[in-house]
C-alpha positions in Angstrom: 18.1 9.6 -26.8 15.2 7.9 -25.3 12.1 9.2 -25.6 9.4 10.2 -22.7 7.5 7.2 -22.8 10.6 4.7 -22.9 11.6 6.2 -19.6 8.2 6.1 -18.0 7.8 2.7 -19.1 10.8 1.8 -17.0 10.1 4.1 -14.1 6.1 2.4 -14.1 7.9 -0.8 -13.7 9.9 0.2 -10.5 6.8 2.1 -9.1 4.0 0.3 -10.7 1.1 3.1 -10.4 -1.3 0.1 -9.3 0.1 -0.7 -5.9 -0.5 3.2 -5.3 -3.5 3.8 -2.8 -6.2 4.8 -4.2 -6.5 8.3 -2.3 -3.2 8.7 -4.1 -2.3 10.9 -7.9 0.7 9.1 -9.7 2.0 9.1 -12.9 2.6 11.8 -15.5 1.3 14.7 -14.9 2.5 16.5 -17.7 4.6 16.1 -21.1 5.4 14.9 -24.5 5.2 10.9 -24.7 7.2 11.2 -28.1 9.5 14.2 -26.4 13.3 13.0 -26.8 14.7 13.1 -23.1 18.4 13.4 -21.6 18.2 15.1 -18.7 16.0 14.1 -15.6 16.1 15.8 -12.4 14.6 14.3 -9.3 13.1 16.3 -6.0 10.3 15.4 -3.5 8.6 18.1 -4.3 6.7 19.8 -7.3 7.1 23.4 -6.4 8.0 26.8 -8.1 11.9 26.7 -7.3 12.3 22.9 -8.5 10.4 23.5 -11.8 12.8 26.8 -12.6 16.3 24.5 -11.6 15.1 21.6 -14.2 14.9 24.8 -16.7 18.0 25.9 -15.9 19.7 22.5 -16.3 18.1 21.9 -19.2 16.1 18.8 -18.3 13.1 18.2 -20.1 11.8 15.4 -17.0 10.8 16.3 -13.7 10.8 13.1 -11.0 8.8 14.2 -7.8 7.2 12.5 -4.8 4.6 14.5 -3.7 1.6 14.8 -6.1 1.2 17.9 -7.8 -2.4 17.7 -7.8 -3.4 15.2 -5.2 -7.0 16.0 -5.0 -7.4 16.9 -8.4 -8.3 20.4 -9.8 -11.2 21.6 -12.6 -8.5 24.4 -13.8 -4.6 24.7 -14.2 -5.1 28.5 -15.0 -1.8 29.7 -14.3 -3.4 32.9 -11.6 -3.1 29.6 -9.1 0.2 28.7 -8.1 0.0 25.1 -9.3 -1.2 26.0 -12.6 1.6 28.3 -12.7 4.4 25.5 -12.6 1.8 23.4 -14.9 2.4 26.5 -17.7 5.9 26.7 -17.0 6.7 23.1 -17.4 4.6 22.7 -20.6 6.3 26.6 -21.8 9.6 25.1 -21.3 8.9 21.1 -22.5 9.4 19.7 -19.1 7.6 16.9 -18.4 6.4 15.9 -14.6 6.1 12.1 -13.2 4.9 11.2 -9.9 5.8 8.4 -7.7 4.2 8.7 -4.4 2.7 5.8 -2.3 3.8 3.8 -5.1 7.3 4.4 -3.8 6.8 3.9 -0.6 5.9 0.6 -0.5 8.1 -0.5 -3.3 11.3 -2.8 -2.8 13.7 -0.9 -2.1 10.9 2.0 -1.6 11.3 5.2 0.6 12.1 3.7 3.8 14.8 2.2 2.6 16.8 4.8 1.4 15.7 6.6 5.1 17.3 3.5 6.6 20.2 3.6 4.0 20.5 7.3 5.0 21.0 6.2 8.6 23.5 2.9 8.0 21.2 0.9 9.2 20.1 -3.0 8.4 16.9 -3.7 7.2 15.3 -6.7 8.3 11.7 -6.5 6.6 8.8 -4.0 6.0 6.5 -2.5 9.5 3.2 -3.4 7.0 4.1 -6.1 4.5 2.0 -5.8 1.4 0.0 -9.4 1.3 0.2 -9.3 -2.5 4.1 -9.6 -2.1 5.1 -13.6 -2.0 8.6 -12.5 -1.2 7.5 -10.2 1.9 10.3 -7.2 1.4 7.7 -5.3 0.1 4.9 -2.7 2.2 5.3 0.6 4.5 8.1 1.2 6.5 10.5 -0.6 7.5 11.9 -3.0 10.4 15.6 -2.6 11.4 18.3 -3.6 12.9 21.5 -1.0 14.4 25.3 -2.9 14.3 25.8 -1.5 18.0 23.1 -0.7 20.5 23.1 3.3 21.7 20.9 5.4 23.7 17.7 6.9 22.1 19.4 10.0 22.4 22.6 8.4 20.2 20.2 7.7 17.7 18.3 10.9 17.5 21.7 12.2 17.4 22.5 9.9 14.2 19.4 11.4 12.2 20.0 14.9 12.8 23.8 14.3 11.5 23.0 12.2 8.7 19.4 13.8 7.2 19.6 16.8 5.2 19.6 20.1 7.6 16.0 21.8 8.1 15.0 24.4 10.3 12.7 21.8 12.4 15.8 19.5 13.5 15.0 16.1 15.1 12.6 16.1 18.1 12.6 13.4 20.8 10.4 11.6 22.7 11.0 9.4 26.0 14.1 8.4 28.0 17.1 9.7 26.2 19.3 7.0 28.1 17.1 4.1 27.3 19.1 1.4 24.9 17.8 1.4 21.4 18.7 -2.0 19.3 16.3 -2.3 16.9 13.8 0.4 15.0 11.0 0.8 12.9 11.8 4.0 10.3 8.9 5.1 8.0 9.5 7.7 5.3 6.8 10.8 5.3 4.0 10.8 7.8 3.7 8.2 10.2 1.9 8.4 13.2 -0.8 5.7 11.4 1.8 3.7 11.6 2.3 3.6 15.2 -0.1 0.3 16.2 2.3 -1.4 14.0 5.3 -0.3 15.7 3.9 -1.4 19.0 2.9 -5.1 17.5 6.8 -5.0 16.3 8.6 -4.1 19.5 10.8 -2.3 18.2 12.9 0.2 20.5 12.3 3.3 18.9 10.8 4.8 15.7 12.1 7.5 13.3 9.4 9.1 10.9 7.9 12.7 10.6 4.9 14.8 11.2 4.0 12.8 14.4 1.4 15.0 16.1 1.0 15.3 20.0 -2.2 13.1 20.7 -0.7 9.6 19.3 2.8 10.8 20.1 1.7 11.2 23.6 -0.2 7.7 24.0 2.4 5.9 22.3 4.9 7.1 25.1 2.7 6.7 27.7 1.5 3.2 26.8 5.2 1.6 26.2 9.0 3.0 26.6 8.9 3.2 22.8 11.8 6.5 22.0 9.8 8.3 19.1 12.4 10.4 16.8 10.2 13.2 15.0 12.3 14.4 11.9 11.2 17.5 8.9 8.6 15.2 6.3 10.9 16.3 3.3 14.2 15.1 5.4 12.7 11.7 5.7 12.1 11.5 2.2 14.7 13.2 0.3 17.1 10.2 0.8 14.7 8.4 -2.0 15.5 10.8 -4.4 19.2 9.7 -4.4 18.1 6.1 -4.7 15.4 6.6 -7.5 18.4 8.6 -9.8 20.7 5.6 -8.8 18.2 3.2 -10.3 17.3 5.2 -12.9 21.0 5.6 -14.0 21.4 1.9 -14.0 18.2 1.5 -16.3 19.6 4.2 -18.8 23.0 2.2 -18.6 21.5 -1.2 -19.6 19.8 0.5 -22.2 22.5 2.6 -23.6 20.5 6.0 -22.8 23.5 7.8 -21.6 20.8 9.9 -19.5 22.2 12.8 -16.9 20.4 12.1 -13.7 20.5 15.3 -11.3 18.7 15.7 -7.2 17.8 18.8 -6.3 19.5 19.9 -3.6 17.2 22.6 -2.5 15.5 22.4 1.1 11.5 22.7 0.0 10.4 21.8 3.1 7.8 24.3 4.4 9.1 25.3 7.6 12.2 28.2 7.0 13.2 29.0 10.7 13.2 27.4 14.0 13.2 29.5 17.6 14.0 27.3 20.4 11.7 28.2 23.8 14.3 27.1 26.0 15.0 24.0 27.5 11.8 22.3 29.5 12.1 22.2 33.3 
């Protein structure tokens, strides 16, 4: 079995915690470097219910890509609810590992897998990183759809093909208008929409798109904007990351088990429609 910090090597190399922004908290939070590991499980985020199902399965790494402590703390006393999964994880030998902004503008990063997620083609990133020579990596990403549909199509595409949440997929501008090509950014992404614009792109799919920028962008352009749940946009990269992951431990002979976490942590439990808008 490989040990903790043989498979951190490798997973620093396909998120190198450099190109993280420097707001951001990646890396190992927690755990062993000389701990033997053969189970990993991998989740967007580090809460309560995913820290008990890596106990349950036995794994003894943790893969998330929210932070744990993004802003840093001066205790991990286990009376907080952070500090509780901190004592848990240690309790139980389960190391944690963040990859965060790191992973989103990695090649393939979190917008790809969104745009995987979605069958579509990507064509290039929304911001390309200028340290990248070969321009595929950066935030977001450009793409193309094999057939043209309506915005409302489309919409229609991400609420059958992103994981269920009570939010859904909201919609903004003419359902009927012809989308062709789209800008998709994993996690928050109204910062993002300048970019779109610049891009003229028919529509773009992100989350957590709030009503002032939502409402210039529509009223400034016919851009479609499709609002989907922050942890739907981003769970598609946890499939990916265990897919690479599972080819590393291949190549090395680690014959690691690679789980996702199926669980819906995504804040937001229940959705009451208010009725259709006149």
């Amino acid at each position: 079995m490989p040990r903790l910090s043989e498979v951190i090597a490798e997973l620093d190399a396909l998120w190198p915690p450099e190109r993280a922004e420097g707001w951001d908290a990646v890396g190992t939070v927690c755990g062993d470097p000389s701990a033997e590991i053969d189970r990993v499980l991998f989740a967007v985020d580090p809460v309560q219910r995913i820290a008990d199902e890596a106990r349950d399965l036995g794994a003894q790494l943790i893969v998330t890509h929210h932070p744990l402590y993004l802003r840093g703390t001066t205790t991990v006393a286990a009376s907080t609810f952070k500090g509780r999964v901190v004592h848990g994880l240690i309790k139980h030998d389960i190391a944690l590992h963040v990859a965060h902004t790191n992973a989103d503008t990695a090649d393939p990063g979190v917008s790809d897998a969104l745009a995987g997620a979605l069958d579509l083609r990507v064509t290039g990133p929304l911001v390309p990183d200028p340290g990248d020579a070969t321009g595929r990596r950066g935030l977001g990403r450009i793409c193309e759809l094999d057939h043209p549909e309506s915005l409302r199509d489309f919409a229609a595409r991400a609420a059958a093909r992103l994981p269920a949440t009570a939010q859904g997929i909201r919609l903004a501008g003419d359902p009927d208008a012809i989308v062709r090509r789209v800008a998709v950014s994993g996690g928050s992404g109204d910062s993002l929409l300048d970019a779109v614009r610049a891009a003229g792109v028919d529509a773009f799919l992100t989350a957590d798109l709030r009503h002032h920028p939502a409402s210039e962008a529509v009223q400034h352009s016919p851009l479609g904007l499709v609002d989907a749940a922050h942890w739907a946009t981003e769970w598609p990269w946890c499939e990916q990351a265990a897919a690479q992951l599972d080819a590393l431990s291949d190549r090395h002979g680690w014959d690691l088990r690679v789980h996702v976490s199926k669980q819906v942590t995504d804040p937001w439990t229940t959705h009451h429609s208010s009725g259709a808008p006149n």
